[in-house]
NUPASE-899638 format. One record per residue: residue number from 1; residue in three letters; x, y, z of N, C-alpha, C in turn. Coordinates in steps of 0.2 Angstrom, whole numbers. Each point is the difference from the previous one (the first is absolute). Example, Ala and Ser with C-alpha at 12.3 -4.5 7.8 and 13.67 -1.06 7.14 Angstrom:
<sites>
SITE  seq  type   n.xx   n.yy   n.zz  ca.xx  ca.yy  ca.zz   c.xx   c.yy   c.zz
SITE    1   ALA     66    -28     39     -4      6      0      4      6      0
SITE    2   SER     -2      5     -4      4      6      1     -4      5      3
</sites>
This chain:
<sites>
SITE  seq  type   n.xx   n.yy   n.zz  ca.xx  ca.yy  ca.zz   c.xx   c.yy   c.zz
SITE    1   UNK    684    223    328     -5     -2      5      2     -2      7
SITE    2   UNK     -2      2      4      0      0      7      1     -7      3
SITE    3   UNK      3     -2      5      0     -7      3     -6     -2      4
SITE    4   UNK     -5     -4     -1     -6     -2      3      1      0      7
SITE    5   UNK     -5      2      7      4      2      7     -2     -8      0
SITE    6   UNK      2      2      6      1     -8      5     -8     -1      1
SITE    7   UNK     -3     -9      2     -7     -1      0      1     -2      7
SITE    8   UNK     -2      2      4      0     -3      9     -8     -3      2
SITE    9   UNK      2     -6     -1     -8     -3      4      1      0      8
SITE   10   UNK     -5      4      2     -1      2      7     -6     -8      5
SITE   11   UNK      4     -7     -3     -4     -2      1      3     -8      0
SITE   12   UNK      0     -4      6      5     -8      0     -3     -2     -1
SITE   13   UNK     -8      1     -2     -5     -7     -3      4     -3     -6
SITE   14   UNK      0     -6      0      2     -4     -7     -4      0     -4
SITE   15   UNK     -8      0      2     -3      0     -4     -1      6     -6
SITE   16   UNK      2      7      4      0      6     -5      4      0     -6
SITE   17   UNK      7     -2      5      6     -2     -5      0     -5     -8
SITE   18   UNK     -5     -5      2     -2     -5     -5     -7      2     -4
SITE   19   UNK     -3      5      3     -5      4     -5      4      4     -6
SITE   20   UNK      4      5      4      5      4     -5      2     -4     -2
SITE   21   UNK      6     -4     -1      1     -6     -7     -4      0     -4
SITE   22   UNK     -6     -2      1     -8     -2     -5      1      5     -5
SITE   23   UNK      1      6      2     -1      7     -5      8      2     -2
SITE   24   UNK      7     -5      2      3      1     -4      6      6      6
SITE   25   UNK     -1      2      6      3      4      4      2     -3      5
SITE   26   UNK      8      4      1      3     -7      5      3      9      4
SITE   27   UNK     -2      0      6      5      6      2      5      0      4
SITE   28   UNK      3      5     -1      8      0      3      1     -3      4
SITE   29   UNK     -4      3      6      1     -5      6     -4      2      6
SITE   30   UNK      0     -4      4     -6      2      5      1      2      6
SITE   31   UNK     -5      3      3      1      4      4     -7      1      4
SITE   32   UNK     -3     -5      5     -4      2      4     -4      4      6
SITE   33   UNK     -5      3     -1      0      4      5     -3     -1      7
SITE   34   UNK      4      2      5     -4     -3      4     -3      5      6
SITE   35   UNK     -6      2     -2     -5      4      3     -5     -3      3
SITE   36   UNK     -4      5      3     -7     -4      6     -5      1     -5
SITE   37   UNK     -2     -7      0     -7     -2     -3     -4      0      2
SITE   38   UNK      0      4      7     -8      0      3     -7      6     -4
SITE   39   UNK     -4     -3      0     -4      3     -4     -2      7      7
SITE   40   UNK     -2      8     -6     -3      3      4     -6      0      3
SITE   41   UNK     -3      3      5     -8      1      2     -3     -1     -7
SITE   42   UNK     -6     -2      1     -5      2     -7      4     -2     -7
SITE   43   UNK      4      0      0      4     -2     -7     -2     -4     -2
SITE   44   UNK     -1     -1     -8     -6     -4     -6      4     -5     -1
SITE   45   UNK      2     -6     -2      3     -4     -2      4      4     -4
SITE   46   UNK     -4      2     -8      1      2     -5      9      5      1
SITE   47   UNK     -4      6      5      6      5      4      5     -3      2
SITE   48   UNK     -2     -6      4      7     -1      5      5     -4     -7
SITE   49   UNK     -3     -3     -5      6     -4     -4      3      5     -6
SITE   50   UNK     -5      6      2      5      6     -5      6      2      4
SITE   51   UNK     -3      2      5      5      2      7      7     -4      1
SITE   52   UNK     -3     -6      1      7     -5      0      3      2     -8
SITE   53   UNK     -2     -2     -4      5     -1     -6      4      9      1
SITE   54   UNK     -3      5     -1      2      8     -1      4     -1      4
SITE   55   UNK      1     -1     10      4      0      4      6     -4      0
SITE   56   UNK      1     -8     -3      4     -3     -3      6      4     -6
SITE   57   UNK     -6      1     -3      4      3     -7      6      4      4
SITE   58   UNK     -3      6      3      2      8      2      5     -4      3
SITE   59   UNK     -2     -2      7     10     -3      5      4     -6     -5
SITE   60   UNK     -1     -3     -4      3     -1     -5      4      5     -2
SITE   61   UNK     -3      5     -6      3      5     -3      5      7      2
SITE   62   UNK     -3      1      7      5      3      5      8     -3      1
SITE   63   UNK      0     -7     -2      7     -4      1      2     -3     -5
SITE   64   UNK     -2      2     -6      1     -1     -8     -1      6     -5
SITE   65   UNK      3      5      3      1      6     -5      1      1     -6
SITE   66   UNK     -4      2     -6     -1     -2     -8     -1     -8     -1
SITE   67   UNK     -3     -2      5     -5    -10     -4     -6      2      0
SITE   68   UNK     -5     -6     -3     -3      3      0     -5     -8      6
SITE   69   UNK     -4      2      1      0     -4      7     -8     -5     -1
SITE   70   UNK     -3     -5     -1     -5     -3     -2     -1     -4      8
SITE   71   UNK     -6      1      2     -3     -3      7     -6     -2      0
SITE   72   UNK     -2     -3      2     -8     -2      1     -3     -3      8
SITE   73   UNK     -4     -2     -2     -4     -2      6     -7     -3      0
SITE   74   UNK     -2     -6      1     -6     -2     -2     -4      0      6
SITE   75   UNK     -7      1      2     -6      0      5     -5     -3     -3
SITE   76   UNK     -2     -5      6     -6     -5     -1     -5      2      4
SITE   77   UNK     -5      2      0     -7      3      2     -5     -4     -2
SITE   78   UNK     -6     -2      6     -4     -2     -1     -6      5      5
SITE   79   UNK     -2      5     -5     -4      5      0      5      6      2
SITE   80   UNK      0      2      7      6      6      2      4     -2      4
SITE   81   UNK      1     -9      3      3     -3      4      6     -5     -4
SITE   82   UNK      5      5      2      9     -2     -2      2     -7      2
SITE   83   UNK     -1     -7     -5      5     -2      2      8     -2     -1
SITE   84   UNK      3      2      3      8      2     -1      3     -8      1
SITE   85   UNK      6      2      0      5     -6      1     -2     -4      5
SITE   86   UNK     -2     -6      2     -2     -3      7      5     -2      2
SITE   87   UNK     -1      0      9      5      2      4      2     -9      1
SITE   88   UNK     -3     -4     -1     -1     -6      2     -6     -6     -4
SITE   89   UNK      4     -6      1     -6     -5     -5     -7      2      2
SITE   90   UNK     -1      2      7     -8     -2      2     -2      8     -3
SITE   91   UNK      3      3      0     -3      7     -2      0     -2     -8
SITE   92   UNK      4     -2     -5      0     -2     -6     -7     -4     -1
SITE   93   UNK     -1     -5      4     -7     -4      0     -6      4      1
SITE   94   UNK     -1      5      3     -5      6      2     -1      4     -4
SITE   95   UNK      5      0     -7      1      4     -4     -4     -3     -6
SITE   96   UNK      4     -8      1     -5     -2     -9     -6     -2      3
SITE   97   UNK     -2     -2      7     -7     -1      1     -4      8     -2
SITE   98   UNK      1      3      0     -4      8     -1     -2      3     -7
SITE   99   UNK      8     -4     -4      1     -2     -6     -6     -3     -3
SITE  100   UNK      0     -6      2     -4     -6     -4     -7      2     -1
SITE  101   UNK     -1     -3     -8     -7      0     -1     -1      9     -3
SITE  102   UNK      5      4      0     -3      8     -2      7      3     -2
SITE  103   UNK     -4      6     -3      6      4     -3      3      6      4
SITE  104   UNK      6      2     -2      3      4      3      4      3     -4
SITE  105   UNK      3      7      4      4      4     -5      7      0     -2
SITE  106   UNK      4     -2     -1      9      3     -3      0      7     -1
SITE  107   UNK      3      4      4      2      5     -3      8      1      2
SITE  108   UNK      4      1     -7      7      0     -2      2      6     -2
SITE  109   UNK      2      5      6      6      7     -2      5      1     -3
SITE  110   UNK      1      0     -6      8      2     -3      2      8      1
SITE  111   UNK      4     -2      1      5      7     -1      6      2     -3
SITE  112   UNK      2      5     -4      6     -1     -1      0      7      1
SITE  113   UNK      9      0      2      5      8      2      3      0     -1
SITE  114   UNK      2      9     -3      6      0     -3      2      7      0
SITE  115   UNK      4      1      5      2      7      4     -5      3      5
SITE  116   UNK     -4      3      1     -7      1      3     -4      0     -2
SITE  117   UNK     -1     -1     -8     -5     -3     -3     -3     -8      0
SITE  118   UNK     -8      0      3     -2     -7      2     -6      0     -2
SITE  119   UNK     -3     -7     -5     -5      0     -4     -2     -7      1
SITE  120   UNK     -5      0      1     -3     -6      3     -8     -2     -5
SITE  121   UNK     -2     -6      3     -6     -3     -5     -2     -6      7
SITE  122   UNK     -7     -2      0     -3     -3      4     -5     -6     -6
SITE  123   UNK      4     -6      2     -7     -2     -4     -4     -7      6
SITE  124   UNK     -6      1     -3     -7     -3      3     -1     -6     -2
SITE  125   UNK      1     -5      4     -1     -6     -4     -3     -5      4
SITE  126   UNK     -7     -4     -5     -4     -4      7      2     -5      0
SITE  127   UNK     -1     -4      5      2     -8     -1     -5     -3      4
SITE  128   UNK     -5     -5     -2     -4     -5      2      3     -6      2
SITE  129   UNK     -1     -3      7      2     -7      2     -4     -3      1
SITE  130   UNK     -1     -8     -1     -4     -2     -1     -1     -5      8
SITE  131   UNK     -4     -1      1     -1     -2      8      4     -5      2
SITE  132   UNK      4      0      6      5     -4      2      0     -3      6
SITE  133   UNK      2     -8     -4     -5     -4      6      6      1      8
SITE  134   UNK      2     -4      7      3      2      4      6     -5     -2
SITE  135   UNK     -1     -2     -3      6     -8     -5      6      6     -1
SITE  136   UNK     -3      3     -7      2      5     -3      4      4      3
SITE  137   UNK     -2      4      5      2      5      4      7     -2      4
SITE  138   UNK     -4     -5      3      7     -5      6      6     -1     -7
SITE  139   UNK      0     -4     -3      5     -2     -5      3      6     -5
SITE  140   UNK     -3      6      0      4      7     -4      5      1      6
SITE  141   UNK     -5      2      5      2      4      6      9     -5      2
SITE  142   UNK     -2     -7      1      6     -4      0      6      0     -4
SITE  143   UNK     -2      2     -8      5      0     -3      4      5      1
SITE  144   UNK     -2      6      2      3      8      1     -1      5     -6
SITE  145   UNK     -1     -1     -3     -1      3     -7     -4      7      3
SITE  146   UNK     -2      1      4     -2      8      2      3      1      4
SITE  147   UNK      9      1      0      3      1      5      3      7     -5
SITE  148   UNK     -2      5      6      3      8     -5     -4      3     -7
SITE  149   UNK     -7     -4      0     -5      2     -3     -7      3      0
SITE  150   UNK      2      7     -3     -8      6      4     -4     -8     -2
SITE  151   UNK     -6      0      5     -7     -3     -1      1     -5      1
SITE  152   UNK      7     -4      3      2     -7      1      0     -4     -5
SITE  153   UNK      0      4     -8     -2     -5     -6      7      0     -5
SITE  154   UNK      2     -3     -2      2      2     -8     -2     -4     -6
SITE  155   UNK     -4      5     -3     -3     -3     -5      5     -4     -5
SITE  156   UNK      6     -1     -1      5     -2     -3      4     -7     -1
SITE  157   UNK     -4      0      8      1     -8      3     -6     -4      0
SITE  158   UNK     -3     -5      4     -4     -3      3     -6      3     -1
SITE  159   UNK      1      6      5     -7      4     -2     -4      1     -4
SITE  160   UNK      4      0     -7     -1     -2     -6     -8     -5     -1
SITE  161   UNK     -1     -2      5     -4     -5     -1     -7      0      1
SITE  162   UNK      0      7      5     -6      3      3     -3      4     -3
SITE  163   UNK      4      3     -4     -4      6     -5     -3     -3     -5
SITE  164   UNK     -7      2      0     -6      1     -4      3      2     -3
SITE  165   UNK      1      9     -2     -1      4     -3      6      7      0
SITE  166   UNK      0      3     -6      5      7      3     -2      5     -6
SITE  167   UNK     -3      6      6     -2      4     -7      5      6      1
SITE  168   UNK      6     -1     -5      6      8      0      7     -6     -1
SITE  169   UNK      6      2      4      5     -2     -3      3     -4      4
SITE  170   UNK     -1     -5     -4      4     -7      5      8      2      2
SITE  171   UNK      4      2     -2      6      4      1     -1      5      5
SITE  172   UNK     -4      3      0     -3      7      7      2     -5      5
SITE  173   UNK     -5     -6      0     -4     -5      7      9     -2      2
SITE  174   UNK      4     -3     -5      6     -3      3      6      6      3
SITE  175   UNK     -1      8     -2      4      2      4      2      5     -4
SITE  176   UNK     -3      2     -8      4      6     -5     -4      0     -7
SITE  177   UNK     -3      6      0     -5     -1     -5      3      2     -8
SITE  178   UNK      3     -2     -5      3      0     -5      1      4     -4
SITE  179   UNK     -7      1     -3      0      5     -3      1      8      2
SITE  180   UNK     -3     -1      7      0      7      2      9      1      1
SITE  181   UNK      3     -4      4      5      0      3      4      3     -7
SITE  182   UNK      3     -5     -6      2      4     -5      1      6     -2
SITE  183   UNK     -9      1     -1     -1      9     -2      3      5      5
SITE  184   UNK      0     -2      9      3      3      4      6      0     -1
SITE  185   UNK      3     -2     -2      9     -1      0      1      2     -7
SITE  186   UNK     -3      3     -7      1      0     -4     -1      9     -2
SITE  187   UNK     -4      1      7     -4      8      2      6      4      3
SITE  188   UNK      4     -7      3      6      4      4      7      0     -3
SITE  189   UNK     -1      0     -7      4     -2     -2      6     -5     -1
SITE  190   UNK     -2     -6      2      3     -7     -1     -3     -3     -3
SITE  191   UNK      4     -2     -7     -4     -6     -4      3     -7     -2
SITE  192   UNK     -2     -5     -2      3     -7      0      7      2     -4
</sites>
C-alpha cells in the first residue's frame, strides 16, 4: 500500500484547523495563500467564495507537488451585497447594523488540489440575527472579535448571541463545511 501524500491546509485560520480536529484530521502543515480577494464585476457571492477557495487551492498546489492541498473561503451576503472582512470598527458596526433583525447568506468554498486536478463544493447557509440594540453593537465592536471576519461576525464567539436561527451547516458559517470537506479529500485520494 502506498504512502498517504502529504495534507496542506492552504489556510492560517485557526478556526479551520480546529474544525478538522472535530473530524479527526490534523494536516501536515500549513501553507497559506496569499492572493487578491477582490471580488470580480458582477460576481455572485456564491462565485466569488468558489473562486477564492479553487484559486487558493491551485497556488498552493503549484509549490507542494504530489499534496493534496485543502482551502476555503467563506462570503457573507445580504442579498448580492458582500460583506468581507471590515476594514475597521466603524465599518464592523455598519455591518452588524444591516445585520440586525434579518437574515443573511454564508456561503463557504472548499476546494481541494491535487496536481491539476481541483474539485470544489459550495454550501448555502442562512443565518438569522435577531435585532441589535446600539449597546450591543458598541460593546461586540469593542471587544474585536470581528477582526479578520467576512461580515465582521464570528459566530463562534460572542456573536453567538445574536443568532436566531441557521438553516445549513453551522461548520460552513465558521469557516469549513465537514462533511463535504471529508468527501473532497477522500475524492482526492486522502483518507484519515
Amino acid at each position: 500500500m502506498s504512502a498517504r501524500p502529504e495534507l496542506v491546509l492552504a489556510s492560517a485560520s485557526p478556526r479551520r484547523s480546529e474544525l478538522l480536529a472535530l473530524v479527526g484530521i490534523t494536516p501536515d502543515r500549513i501553507d497559506p495563500a496569499d492572493i487578491d480577494e477582490t471580488p470580480l464585476k458582477d460576481e455572485t457571492p456564491a462565485r466569488l467564495a468558489v473562486r477564492l477557495a479553487r484559486t487558493k487551492a491551485q497556488t498552493v498546489a503549484e509549490r507542494a507537488p504530489g499534496a493534496v492541498v485543502l482551502a476555503a473561503d467563506t462570503v457573507v451576503a445580504v442579498g448580492r451585497r458582500l460583506l468581507e472582512k471590515p476594514a475597521d470598527g466603524a465599518e464592523a458596526a455598519r455591518f452588524l447594523r444591516l445585520l440586525s433583525g434579518r437574515n443573511h447568506r454564508v456561503f463557504t468554498g472548499v476546494a481541494v488540489a491535487c496536481g491539476d486536478q481541483v474539485t470544489h463544493r459550495c454550501i448555502d447557509t442562512r443565518v438569522a440575527f435577531k435585532r441589535l440594540s446600539e449597546a450591543e453593537i458598541s460593546a461586540y465592536v469593542a471587544g474585536g472579535d470581528w477582526r479578520g471576519k467576512a461580515g465582521g461576525y464570528g459566530i463562534q464567539g460572542p456573536a453567538a448571541a445574536f443568532v436566531l436561527k441557521i438553516i445549513g451547516s453551522h461548520p460552513a458559517v465558521m469557516g469549513l463545511p465537514l462533511p463535504e470537506t471529508v468527501n473532497l479529500l477522500a475524492g482526492a485520494g486522502w483518507t484519515r
